[in-house]
C-alpha positions, 0 to 999 in steps of 0.5 A: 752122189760119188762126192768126187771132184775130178768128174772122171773118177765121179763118173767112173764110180757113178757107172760103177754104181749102175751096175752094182747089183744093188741096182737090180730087183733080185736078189739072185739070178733068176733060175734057168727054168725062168730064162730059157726059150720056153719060159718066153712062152710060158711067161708072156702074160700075167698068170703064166709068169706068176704060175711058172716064173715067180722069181721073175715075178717078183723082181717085177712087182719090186721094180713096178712099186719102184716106179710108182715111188718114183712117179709120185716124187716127180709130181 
C-alpha cells in the first residue's frame, strides 16, 4: 500500500494514512450542537439523530454504505 521496502518507514506512512482525514465519513467537523451533552440525548436513537444531528447523520449513513461494500467483498 505505501509501496516501501524499509517496513518502518511503511508503517509510519500506512498509520499516517489512517489518520488522514480521508479516512473519515465527514467532510468537516461536526457542529458543536451535534457534540455536546445534549446532543447524546437528543440523538440516541434514529429520528433524534436524523431531526437534530444530521451532519452526524450522515456521516453515519456513508459509514454504514461503507460497511455493506465491504461485507459483500468478503463473501
Amino acid at each position: 500500500m505505501t509501496k516501501e521496502s524499509d517496513n518502518e518507514t511503511a508503517v509510519t506512512k500506512f498509520r499516517a494514512k489512517l489518520n488522514s482525514s480521508e479516512s473519515y465519513f465527514n467532510a468537516e467537523p461536526f457542529p458543536k450542537n451535534e457534540s455536546d451533552k445534549d446532543a447524546h440525548k437528543k440523538c440516541s436513537d434514529i429520528e433524534g439523530a436524523k431531526k437534530y444531528c444530521p451532519k452526524r447523520w450522515a456521516a453515519l449513513e456513508l459509514w454504514m454504505a461503507e460497511s455493506r461494500k465491504a461485507s459483500v467483498a468478503v463473501l
